[in-house]
Backbone as XML, in Angstrom:
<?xml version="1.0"?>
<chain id="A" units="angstrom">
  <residue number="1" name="UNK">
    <atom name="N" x="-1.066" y="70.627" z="8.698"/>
    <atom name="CA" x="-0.010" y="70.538" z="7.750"/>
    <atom name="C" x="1.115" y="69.613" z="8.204"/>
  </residue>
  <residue number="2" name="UNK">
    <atom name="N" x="1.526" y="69.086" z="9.496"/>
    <atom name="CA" x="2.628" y="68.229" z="10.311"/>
    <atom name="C" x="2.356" y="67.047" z="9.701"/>
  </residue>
  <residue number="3" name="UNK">
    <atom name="N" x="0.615" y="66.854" z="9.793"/>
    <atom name="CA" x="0.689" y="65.179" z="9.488"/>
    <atom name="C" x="0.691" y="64.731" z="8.003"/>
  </residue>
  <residue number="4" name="UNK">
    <atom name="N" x="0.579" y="66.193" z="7.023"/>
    <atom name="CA" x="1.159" y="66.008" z="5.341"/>
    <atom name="C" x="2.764" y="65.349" z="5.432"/>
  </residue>
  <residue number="5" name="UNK">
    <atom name="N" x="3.307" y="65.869" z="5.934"/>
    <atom name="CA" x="4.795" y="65.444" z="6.086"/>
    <atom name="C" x="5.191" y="64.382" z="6.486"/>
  </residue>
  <residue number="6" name="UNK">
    <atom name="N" x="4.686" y="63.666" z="7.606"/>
    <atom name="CA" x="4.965" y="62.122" z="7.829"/>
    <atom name="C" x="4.033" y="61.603" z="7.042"/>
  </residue>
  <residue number="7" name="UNK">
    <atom name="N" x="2.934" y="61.582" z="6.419"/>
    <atom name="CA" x="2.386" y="60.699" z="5.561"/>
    <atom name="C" x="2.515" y="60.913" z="4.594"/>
  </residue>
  <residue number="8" name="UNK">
    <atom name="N" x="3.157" y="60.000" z="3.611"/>
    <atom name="CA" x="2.482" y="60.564" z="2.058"/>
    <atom name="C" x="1.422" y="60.018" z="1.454"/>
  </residue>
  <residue number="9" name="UNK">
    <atom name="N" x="0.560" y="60.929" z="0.629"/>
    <atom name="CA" x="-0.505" y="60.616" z="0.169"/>
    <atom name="C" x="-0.334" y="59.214" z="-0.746"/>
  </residue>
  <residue number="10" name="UNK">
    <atom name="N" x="-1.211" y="58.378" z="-0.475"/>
    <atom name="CA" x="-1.340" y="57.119" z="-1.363"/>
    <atom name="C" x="-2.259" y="57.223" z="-2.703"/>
  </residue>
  <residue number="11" name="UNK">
    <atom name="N" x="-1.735" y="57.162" z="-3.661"/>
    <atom name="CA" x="-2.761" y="57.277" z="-4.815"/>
    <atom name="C" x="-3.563" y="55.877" z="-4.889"/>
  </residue>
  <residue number="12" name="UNK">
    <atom name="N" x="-4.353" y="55.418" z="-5.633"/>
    <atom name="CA" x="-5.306" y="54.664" z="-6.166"/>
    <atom name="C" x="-4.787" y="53.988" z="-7.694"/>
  </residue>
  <residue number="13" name="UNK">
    <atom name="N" x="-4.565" y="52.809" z="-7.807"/>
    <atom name="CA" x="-3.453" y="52.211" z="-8.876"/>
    <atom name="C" x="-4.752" y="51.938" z="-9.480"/>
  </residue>
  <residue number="14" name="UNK">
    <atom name="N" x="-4.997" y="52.247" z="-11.336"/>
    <atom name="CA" x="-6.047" y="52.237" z="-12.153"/>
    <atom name="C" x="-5.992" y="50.523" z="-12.257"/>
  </residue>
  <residue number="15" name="UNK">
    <atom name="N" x="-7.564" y="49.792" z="-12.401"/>
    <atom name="CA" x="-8.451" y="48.653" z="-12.522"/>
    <atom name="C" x="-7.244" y="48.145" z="-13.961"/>
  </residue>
  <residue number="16" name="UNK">
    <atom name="N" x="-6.802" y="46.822" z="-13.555"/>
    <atom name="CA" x="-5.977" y="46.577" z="-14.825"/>
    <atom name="C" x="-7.412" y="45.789" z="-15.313"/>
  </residue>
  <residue number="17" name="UNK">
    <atom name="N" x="-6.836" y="44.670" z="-16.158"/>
    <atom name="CA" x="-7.977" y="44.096" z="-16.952"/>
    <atom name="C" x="-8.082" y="42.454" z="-16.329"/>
  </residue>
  <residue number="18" name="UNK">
    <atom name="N" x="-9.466" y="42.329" z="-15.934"/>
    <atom name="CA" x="-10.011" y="41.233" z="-15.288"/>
    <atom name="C" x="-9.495" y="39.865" z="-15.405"/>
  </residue>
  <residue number="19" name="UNK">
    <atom name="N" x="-8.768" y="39.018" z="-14.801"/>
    <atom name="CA" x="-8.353" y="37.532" z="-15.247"/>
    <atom name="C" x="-9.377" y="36.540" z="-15.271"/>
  </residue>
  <residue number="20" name="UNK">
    <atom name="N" x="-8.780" y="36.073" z="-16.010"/>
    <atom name="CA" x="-10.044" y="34.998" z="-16.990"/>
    <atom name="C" x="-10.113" y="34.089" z="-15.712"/>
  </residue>
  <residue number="21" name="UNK">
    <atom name="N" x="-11.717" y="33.584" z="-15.303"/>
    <atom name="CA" x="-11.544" y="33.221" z="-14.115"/>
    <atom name="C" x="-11.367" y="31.738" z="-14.502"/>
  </residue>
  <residue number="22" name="UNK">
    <atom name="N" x="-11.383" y="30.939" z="-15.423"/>
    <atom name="CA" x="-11.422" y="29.441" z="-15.239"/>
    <atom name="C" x="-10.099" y="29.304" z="-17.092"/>
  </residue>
  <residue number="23" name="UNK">
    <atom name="N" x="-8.954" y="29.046" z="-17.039"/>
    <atom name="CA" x="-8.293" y="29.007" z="-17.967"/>
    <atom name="C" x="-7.464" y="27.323" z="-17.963"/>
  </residue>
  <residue number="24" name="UNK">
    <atom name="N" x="-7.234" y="27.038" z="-18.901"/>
    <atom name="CA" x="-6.027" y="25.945" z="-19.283"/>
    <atom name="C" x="-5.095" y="25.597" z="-18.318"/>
  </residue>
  <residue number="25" name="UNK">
    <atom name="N" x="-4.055" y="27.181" z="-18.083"/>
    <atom name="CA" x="-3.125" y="26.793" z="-17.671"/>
    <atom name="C" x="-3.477" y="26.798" z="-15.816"/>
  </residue>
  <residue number="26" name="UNK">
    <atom name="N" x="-4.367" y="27.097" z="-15.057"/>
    <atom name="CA" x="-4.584" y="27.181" z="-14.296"/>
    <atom name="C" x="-4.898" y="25.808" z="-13.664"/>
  </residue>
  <residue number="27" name="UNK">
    <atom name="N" x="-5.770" y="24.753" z="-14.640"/>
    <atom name="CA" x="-5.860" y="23.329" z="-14.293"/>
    <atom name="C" x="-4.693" y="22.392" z="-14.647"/>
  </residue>
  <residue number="28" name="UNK">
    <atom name="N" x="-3.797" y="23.143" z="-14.939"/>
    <atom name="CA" x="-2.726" y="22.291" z="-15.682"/>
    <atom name="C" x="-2.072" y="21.339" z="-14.170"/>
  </residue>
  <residue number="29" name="UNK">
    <atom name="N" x="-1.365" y="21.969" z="-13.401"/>
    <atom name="CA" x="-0.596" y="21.609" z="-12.150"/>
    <atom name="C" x="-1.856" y="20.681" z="-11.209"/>
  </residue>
  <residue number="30" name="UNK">
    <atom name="N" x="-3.399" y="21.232" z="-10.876"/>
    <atom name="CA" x="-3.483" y="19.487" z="-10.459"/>
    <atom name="C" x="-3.863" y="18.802" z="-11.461"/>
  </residue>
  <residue number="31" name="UNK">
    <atom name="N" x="-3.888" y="18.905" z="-12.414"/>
    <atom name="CA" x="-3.779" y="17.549" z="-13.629"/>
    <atom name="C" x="-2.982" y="17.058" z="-13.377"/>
  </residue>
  <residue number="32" name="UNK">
    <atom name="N" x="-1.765" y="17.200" z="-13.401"/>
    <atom name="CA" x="-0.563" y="16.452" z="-13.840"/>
    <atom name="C" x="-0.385" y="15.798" z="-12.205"/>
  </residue>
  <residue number="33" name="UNK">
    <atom name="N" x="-0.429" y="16.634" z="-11.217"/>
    <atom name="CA" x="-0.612" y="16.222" z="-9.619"/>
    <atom name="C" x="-1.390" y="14.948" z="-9.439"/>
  </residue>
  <residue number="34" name="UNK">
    <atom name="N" x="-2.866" y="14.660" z="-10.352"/>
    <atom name="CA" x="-3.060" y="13.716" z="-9.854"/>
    <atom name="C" x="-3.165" y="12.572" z="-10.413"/>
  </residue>
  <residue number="35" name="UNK">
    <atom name="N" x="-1.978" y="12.900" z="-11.949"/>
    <atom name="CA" x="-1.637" y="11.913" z="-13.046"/>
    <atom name="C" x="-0.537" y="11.238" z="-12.022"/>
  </residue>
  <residue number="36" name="UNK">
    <atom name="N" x="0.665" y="11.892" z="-11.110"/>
    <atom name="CA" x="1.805" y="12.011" z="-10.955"/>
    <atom name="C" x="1.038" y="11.235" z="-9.615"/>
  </residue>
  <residue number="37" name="UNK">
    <atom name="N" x="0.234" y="11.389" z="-9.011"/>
    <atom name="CA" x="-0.615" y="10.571" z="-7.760"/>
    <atom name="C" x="-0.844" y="9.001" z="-7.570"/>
  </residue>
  <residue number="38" name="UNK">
    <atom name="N" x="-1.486" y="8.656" z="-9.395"/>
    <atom name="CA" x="-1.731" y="7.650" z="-10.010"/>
    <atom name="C" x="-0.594" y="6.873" z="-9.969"/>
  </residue>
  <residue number="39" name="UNK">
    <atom name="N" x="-0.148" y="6.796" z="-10.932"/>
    <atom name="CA" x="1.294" y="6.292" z="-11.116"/>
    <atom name="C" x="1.917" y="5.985" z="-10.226"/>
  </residue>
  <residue number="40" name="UNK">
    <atom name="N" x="2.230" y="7.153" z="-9.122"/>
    <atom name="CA" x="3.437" y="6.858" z="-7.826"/>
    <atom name="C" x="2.567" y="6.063" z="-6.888"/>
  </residue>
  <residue number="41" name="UNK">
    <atom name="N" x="1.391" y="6.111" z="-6.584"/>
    <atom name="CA" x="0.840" y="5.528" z="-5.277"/>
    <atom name="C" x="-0.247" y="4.585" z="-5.479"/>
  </residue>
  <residue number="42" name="UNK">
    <atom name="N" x="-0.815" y="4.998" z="-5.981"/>
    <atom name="CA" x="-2.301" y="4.115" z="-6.592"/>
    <atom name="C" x="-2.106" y="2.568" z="-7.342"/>
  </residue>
  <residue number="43" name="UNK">
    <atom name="N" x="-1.689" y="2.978" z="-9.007"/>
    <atom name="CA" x="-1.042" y="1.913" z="-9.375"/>
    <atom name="C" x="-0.558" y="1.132" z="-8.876"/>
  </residue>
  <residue number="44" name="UNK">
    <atom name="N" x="0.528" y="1.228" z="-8.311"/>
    <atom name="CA" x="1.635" y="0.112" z="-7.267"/>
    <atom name="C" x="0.721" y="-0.388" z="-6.471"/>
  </residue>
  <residue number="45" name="UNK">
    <atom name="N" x="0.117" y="0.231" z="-5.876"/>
    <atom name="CA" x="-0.917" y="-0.789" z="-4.669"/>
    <atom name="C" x="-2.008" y="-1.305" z="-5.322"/>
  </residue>
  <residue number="46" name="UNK">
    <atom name="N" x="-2.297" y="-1.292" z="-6.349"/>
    <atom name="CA" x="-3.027" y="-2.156" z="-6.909"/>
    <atom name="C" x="-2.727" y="-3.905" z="-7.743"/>
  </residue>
  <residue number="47" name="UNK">
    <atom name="N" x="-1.658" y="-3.374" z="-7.924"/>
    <atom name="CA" x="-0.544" y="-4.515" z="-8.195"/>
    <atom name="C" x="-0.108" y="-5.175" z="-7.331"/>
  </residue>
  <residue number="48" name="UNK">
    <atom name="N" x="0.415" y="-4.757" z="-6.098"/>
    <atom name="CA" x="0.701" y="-5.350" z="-4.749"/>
    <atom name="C" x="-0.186" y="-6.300" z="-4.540"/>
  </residue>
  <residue number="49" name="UNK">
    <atom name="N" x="-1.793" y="-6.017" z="-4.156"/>
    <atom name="CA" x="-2.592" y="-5.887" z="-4.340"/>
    <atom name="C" x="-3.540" y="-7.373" z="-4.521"/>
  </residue>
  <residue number="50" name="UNK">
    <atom name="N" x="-3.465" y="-7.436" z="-6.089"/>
    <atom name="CA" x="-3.475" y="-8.549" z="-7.080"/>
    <atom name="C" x="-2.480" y="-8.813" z="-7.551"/>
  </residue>
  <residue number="51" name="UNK">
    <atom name="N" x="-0.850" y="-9.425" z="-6.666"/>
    <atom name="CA" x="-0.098" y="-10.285" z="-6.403"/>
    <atom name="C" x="-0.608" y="-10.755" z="-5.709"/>
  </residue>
  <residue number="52" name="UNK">
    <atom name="N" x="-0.769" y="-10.191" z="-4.317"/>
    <atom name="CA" x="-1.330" y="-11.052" z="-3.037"/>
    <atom name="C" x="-2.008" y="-11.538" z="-2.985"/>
  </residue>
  <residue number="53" name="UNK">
    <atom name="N" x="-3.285" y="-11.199" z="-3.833"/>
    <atom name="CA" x="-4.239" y="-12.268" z="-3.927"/>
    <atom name="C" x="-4.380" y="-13.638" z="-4.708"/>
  </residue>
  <residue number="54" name="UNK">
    <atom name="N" x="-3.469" y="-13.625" z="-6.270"/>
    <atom name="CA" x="-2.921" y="-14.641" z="-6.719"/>
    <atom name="C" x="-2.335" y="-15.632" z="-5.860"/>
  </residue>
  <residue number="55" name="UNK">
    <atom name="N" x="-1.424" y="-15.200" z="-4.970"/>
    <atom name="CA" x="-0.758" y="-15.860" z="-4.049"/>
    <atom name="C" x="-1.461" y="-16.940" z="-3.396"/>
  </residue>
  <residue number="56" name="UNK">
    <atom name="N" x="-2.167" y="-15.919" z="-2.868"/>
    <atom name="CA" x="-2.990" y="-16.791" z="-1.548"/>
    <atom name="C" x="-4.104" y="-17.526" z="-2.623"/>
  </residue>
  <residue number="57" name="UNK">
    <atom name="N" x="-4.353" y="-17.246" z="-3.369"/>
    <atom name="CA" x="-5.556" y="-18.322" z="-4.331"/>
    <atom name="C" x="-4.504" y="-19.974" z="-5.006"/>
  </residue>
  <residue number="58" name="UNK">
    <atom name="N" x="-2.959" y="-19.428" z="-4.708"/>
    <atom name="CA" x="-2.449" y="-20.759" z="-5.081"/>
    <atom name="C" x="-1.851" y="-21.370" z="-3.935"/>
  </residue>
  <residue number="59" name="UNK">
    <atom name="N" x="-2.499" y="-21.164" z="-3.327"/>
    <atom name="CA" x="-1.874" y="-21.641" z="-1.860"/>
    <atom name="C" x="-2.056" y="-23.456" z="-1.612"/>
  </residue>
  <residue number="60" name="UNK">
    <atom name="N" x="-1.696" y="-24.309" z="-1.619"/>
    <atom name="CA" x="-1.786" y="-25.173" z="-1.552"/>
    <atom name="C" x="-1.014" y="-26.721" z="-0.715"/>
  </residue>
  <residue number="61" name="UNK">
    <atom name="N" x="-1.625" y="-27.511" z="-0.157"/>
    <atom name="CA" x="-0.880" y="-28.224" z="0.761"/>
    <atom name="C" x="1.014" y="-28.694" z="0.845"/>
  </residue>
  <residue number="62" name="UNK">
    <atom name="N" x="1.597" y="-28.247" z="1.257"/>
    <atom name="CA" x="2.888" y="-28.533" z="1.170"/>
    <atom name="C" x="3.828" y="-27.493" z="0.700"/>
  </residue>
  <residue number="63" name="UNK">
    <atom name="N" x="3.429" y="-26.305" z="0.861"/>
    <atom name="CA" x="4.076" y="-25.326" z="0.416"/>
    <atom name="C" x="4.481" y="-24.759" z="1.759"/>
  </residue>
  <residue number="64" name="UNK">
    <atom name="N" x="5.691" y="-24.122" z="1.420"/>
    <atom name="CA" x="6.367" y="-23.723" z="3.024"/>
    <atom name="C" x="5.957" y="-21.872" z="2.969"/>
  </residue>
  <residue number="65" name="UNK">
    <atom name="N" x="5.552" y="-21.529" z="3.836"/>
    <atom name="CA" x="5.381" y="-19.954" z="4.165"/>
    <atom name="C" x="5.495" y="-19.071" z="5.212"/>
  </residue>
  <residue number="66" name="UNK">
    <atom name="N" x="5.542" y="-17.719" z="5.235"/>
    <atom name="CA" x="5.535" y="-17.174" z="6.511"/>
    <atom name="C" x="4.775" y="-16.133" z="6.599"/>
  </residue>
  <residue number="67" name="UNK">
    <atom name="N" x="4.571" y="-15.917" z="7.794"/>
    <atom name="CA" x="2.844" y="-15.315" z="7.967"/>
    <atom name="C" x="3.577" y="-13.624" z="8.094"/>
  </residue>
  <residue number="68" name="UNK">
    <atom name="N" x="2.703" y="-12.741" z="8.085"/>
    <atom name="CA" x="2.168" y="-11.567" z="8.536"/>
    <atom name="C" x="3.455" y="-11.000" z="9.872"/>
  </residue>
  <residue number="69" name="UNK">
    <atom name="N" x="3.355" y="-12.437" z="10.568"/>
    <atom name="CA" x="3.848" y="-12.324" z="12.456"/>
    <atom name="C" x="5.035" y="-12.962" z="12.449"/>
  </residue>
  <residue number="70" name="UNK">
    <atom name="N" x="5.915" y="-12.907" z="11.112"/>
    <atom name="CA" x="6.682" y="-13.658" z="11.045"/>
    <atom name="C" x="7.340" y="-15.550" z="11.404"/>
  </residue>
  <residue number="71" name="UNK">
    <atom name="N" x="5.726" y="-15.906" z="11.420"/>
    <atom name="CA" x="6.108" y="-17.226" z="12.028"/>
    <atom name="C" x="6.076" y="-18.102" z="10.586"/>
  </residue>
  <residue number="72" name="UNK">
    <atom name="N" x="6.949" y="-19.172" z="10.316"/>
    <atom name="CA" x="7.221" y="-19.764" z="9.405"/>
    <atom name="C" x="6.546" y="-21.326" z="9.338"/>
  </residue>
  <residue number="73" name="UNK">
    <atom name="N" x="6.069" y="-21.653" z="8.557"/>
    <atom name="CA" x="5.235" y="-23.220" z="8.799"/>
    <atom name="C" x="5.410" y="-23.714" z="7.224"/>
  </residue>
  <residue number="74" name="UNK">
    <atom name="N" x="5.048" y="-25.294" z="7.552"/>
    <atom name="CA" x="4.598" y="-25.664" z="6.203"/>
    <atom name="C" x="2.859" y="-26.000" z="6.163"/>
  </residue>
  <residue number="75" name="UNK">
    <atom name="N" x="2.435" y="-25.912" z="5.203"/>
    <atom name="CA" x="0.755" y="-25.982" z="4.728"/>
    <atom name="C" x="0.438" y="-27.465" z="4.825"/>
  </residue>
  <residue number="76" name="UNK">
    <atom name="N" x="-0.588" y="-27.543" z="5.954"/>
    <atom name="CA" x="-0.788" y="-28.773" z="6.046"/>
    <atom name="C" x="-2.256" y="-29.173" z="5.740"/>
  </residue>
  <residue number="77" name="UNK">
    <atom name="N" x="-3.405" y="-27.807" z="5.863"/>
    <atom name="CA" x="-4.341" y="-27.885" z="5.198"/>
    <atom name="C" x="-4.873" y="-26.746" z="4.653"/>
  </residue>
  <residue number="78" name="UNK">
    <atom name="N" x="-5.742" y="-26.692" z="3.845"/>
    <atom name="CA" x="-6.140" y="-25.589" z="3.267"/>
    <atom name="C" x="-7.686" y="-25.542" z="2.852"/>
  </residue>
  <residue number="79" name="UNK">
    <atom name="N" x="-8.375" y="-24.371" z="3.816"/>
    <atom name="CA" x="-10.051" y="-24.276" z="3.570"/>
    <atom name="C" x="-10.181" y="-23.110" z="3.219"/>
  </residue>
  <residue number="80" name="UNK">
    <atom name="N" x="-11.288" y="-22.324" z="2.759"/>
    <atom name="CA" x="-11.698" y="-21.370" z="1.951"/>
    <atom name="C" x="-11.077" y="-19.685" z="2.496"/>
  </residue>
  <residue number="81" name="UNK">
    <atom name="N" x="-11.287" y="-19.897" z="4.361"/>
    <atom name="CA" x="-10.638" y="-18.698" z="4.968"/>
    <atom name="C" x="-9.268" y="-19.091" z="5.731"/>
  </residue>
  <residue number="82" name="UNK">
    <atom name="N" x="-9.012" y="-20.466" z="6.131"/>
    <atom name="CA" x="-7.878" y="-20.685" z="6.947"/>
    <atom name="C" x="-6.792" y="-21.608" z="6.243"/>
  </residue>
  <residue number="83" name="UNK">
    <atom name="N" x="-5.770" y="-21.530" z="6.823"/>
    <atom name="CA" x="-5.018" y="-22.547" z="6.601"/>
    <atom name="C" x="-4.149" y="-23.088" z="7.780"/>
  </residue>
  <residue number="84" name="UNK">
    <atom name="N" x="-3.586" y="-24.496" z="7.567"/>
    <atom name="CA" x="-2.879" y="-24.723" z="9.067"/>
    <atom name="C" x="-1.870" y="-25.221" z="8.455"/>
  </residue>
  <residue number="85" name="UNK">
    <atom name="N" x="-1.005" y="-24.576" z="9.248"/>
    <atom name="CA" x="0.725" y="-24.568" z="9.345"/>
    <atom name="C" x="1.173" y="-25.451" z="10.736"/>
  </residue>
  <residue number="86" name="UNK">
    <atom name="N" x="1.906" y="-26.305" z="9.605"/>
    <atom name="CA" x="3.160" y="-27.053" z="10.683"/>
    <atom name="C" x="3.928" y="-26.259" z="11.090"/>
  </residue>
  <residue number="87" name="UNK">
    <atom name="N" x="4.202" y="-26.015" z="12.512"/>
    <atom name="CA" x="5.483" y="-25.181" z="12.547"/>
    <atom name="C" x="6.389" y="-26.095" z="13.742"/>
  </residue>
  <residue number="88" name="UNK">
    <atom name="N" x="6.455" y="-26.858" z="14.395"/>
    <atom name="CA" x="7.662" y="-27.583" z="14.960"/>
    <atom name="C" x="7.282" y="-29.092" z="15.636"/>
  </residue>
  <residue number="89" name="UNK">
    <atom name="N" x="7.605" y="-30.127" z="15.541"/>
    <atom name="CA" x="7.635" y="-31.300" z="16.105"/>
    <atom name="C" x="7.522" y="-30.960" z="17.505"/>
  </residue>
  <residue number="90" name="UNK">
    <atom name="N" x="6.781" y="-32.101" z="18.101"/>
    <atom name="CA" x="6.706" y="-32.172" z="19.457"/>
    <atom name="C" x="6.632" y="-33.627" z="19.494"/>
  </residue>
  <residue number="91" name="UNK">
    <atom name="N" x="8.030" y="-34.212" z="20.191"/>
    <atom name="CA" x="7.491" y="-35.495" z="19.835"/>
    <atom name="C" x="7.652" y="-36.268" z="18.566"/>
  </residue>
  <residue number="92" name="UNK">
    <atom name="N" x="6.843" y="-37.004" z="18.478"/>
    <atom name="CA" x="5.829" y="-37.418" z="17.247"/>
    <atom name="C" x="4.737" y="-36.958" z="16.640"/>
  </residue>
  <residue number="93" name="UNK">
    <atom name="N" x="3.806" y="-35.738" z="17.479"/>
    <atom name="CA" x="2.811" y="-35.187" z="17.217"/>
    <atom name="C" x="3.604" y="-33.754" z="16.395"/>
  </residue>
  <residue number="94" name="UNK">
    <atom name="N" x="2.498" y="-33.504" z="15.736"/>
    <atom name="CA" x="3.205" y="-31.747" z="14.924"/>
    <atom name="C" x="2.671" y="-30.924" z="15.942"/>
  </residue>
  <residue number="95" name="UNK">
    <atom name="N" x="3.678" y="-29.436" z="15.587"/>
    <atom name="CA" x="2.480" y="-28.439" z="16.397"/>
    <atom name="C" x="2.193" y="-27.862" z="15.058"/>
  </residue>
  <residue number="96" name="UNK">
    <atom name="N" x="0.722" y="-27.439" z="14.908"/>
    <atom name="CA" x="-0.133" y="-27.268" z="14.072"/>
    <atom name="C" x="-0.539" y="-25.378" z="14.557"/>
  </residue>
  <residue number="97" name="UNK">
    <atom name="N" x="-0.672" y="-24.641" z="13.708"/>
    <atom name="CA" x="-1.242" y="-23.599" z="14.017"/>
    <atom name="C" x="-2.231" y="-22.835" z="12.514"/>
  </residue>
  <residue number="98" name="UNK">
    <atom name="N" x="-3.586" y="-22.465" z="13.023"/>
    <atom name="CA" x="-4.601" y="-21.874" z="12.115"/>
    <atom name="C" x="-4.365" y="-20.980" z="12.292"/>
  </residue>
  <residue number="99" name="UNK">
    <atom name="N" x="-4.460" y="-19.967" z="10.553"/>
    <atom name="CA" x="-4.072" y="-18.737" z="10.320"/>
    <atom name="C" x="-5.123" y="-18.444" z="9.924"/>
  </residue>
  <residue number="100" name="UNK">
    <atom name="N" x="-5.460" y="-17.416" z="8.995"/>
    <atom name="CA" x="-6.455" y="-17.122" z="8.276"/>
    <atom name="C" x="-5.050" y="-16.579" z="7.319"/>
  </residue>
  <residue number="101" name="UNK">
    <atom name="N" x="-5.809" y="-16.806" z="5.389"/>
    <atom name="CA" x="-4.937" y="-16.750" z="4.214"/>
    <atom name="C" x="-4.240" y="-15.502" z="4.421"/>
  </residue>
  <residue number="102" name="UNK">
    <atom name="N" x="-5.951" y="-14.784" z="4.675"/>
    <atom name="CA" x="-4.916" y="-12.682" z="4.463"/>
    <atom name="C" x="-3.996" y="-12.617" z="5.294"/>
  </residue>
  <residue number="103" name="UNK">
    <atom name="N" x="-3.486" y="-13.399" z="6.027"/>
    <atom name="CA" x="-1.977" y="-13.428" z="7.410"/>
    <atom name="C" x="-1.029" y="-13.747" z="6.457"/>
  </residue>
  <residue number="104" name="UNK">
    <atom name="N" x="-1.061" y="-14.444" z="5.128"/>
    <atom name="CA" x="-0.270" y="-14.886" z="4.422"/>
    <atom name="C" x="1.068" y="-13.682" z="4.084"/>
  </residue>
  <residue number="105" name="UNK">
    <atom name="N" x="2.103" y="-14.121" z="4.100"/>
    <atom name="CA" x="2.791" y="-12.717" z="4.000"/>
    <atom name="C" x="3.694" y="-13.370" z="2.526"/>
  </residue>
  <residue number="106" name="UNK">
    <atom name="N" x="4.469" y="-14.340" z="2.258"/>
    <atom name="CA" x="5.031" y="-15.178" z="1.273"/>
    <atom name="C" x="5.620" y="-16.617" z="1.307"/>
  </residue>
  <residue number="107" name="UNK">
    <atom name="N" x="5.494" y="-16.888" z="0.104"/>
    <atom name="CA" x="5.890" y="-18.005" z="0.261"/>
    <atom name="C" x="6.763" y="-18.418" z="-0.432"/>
  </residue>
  <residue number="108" name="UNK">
    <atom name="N" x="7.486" y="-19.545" z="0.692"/>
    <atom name="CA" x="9.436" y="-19.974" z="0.478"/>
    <atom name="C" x="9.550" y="-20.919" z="-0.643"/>
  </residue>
  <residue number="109" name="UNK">
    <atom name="N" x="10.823" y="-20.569" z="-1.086"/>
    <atom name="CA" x="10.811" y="-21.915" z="-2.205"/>
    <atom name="C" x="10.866" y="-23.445" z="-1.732"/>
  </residue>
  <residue number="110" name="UNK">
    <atom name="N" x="10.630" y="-24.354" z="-1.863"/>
    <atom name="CA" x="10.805" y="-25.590" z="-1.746"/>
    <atom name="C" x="11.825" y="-26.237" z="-0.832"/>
  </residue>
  <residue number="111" name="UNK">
    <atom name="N" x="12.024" y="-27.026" z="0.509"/>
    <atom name="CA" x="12.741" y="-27.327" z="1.043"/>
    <atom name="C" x="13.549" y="-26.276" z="2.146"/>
  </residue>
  <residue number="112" name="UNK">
    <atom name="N" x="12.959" y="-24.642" z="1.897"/>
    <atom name="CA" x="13.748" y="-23.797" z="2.634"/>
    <atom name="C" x="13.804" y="-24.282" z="4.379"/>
  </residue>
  <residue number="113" name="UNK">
    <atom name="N" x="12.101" y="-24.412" z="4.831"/>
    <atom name="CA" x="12.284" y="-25.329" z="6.121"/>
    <atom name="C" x="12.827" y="-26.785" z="6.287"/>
  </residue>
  <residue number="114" name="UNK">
    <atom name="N" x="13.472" y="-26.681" z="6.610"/>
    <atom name="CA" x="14.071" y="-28.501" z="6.584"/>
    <atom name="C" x="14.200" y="-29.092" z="8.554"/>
  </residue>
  <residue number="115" name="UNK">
    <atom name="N" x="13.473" y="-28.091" z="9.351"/>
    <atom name="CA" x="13.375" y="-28.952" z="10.988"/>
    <atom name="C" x="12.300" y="-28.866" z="11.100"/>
  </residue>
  <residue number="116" name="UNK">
    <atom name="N" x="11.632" y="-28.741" z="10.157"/>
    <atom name="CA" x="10.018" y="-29.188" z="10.085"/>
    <atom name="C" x="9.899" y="-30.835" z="9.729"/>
  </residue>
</chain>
C-alpha cells in the first residue's frame, strides 16, 4: 500500500483518430523550400554562368582583361582553349603570358591599361 502513495496510477489515453498519412498540407513547406531553393541559388548561378561564357566566346584580340589571379593584360592572341596576355614591356620585347579562357575573370573597358 506505501508504493500506491508515491505513485499514481497512470491511465491509458483512448486511440484518437488515425492521421491521414500522405496530405496537401504536409508537402506544402518542401514545395515552396525548393521553389524558394530555385530562385535564391540555382537560377543566379545559371545566369552567372551563361554571362561567363558569352564573355569568354567574345573574347577577342585587343581587349584589355583580368584573370582569375588578378593579373591584368591586354589580348594579344586568341585560340580555342588559351589566350595570351600582354602584361608589361621589357625593353622592346612584351612580356607575354598564356592563360587558359576559363581564368578569364572580366573584361576592362577600352584604354583602362595605358603602361601596357
Amino acid at each position: 500500500m506505501e508504493t500506491e502513495l508515491l505513485i499514481s496510477p497512470a491511465y491509458a489515453q483512448t486511440a484518437g483518430a488515425a492521421a491521414n498519412a500522405f496530405s496537401i498540407e504536409s508537402m506544402a513547406l518542401p514545395a515552396v523550400l525548393v521553389v524558394v531553393f530555385y530562385f535564391l541559388l540555382l537560377r543566379p548561378q545559371q545566369k552567372r554562368a551563361k554571362e561567363q561564357k558569352a564573355m569568354i566566346d567574345a573574347i577577342k584580340s585587343g581587349d584589355e582583361v583580368i584573370t582569375a589571379g588578378g593579373v591584368l593584360g591586354k589580348v594579344t592572341k586568341v585560340s580555342d582553349h588559351y589566350i595570351t596576355l600582354e602584361v608589361a614591356q621589357a625593353g622592346n620585347a612584351p612580356v607575354e603570358l598564356m592563360v587558359q579562357k576559363s581564368a578569364l575573370q572580366t573584361v576592362l573597358p577600352k584604354g583602362t591599361l595605358k603602361s601596357i
